[in-house]
N, C-alpha and C positions, 0 to 999 in steps of 0.2 A: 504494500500500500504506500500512497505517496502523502504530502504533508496535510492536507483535508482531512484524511480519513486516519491518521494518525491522530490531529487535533481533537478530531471529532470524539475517536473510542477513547479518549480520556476522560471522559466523565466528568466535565467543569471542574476539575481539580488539578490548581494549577502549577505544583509542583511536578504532579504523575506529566501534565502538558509537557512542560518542559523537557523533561526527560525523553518524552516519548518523541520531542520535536529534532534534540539533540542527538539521539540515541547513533546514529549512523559518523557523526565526527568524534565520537569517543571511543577510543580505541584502547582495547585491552583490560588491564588493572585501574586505569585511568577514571574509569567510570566511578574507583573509591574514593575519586578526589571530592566526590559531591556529596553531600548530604543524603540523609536514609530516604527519602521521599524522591527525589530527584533520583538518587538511583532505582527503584523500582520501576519510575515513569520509563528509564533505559528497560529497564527487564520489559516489562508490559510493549513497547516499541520491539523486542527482537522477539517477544514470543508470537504478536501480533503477523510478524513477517516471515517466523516459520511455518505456521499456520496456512496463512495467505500461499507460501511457494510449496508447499505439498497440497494442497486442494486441487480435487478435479477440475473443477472447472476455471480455475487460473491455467492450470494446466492444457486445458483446451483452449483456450482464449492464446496463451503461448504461441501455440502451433500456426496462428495468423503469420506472425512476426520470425519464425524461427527462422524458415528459407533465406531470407534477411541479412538478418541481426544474430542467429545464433543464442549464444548464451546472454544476449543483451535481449533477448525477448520479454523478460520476466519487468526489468525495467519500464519497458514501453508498457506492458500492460498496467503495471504499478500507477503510472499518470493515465492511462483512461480508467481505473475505477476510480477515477478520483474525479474525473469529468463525470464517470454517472450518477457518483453522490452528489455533486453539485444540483446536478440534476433531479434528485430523487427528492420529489417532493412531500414525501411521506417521511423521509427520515428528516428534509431538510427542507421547507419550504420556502419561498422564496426570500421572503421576509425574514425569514428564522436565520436564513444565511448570509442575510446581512450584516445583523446582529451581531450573529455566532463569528464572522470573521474578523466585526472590529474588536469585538469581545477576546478574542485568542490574542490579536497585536498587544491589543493592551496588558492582558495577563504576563506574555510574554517580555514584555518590556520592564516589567516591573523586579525580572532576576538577568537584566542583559548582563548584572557582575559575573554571571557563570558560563555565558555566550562561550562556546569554544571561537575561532579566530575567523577562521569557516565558518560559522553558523552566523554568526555577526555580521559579516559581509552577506552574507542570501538572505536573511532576516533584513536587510536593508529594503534590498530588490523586490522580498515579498512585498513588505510592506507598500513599497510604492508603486508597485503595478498592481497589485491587491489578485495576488494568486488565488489566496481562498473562496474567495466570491468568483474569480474568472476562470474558473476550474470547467467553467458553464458552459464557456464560447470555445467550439472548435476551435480560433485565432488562438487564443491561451495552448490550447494541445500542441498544435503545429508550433507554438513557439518554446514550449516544453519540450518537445521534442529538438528542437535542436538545439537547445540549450543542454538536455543530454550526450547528442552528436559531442558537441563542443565539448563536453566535459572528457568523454572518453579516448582511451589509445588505438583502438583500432576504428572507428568509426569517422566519416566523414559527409555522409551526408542523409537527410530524415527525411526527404521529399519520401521515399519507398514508404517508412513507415507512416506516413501521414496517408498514402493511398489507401494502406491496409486498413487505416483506424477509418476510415471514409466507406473504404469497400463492404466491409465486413462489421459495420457499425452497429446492424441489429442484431447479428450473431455475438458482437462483445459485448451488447448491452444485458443480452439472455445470458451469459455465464455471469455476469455480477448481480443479476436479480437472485440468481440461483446460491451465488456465493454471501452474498455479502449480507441477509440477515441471521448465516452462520456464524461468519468471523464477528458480529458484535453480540451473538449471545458468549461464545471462545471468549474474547477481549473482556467482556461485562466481567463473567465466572475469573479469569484471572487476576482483573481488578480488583475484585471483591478480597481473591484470597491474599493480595500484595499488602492491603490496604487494612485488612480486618486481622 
């Protein structure tokens, strides 16, 4: 899952946020440096996304992207379920995700002392092109996605993967209807037990 649906399965608690927002630039023992609550928000973050990459239907959703991208399929999927929750107006409706995404800047601004250096810089760009709300607009995707390209060593260009996520849009939409109010009962139950 990518930063939306990370936010979101945090359960307005905004330590766990944190953690779960950070969880991918802390690397290793590192993750001791923080606090007992901020680190569970990492645990909740990597258990979230083991979950998410052994599920069938991430697994199917994959197989759009693999001929591709390879082992970078899992990524590209990671940003369209993140476009279909934007989208899902049962978990998030319009309104709600407005809310919900000035409501996360702001949570998250209020511990930037723990920002790893990484996270400080993209917590920039979220904030001011408002990722979380624009999760919604195919333009957001296509620009995720090569924002990805950019990021990676073998990778150089997302026009492919922007066709796929166009082509096969209602077939990626049916694997996250099917996936995704599993991974938030998964997410809720580990919540629970991080936190209780």
């Amino acid at each position: 899952m990518n930063y939306l649906a990370h936010a979101y399965l945090s359960f307005n608690n905004p330590e766990i946020l944190l953690g779960n927002m950070i969880s991918d630039f802390v690397k290793g023992k590192k993750k001791y440096d923080y606090p007992e609550t901020i680190q569970k928000g990492i645990a909740l973050h990597r258990a979230i996304d083991a979950f998410t990459d052994n599920h069938e239907e991430t697994k199917k959703a994959n197989q759009f992207f693999k001929p591709d991208y390879g082992l970078y399929a899992g990524a590209f999927v990671d940003i369209v379920y993140d476009h279909f929750l934007a989208k899902d107006h049962v978990e998030l409706p319009n309104s709600l995700l407005t809310d919900f995404s000035k409501t996360t800047y702001s949570q998250l601004r209020l511990y930037n002392e723990f920002f790893p250096e990484k996270f400080h810089r993209l917590f920039h760009y979220m904030q001011l092109h408002d990722w979380l709300y624009n999760y919604q607009f195919n333009e957001m995707i296509a620009q995720s996605f090569r924002g990805l390209v950019h990021r990676a060593t073998y990778m150089n260009d997302s026009s492919k993967a922007f066709q796929v996520f166009e082509t096969h849009y209602g077939e990626l939409e049916k694997c996250y209807s099917r996936f995704f109010p599993q991974l938030k009962a998964f997410a809720y139950t580990q919540y629970q037990e991080l936190t209780f």
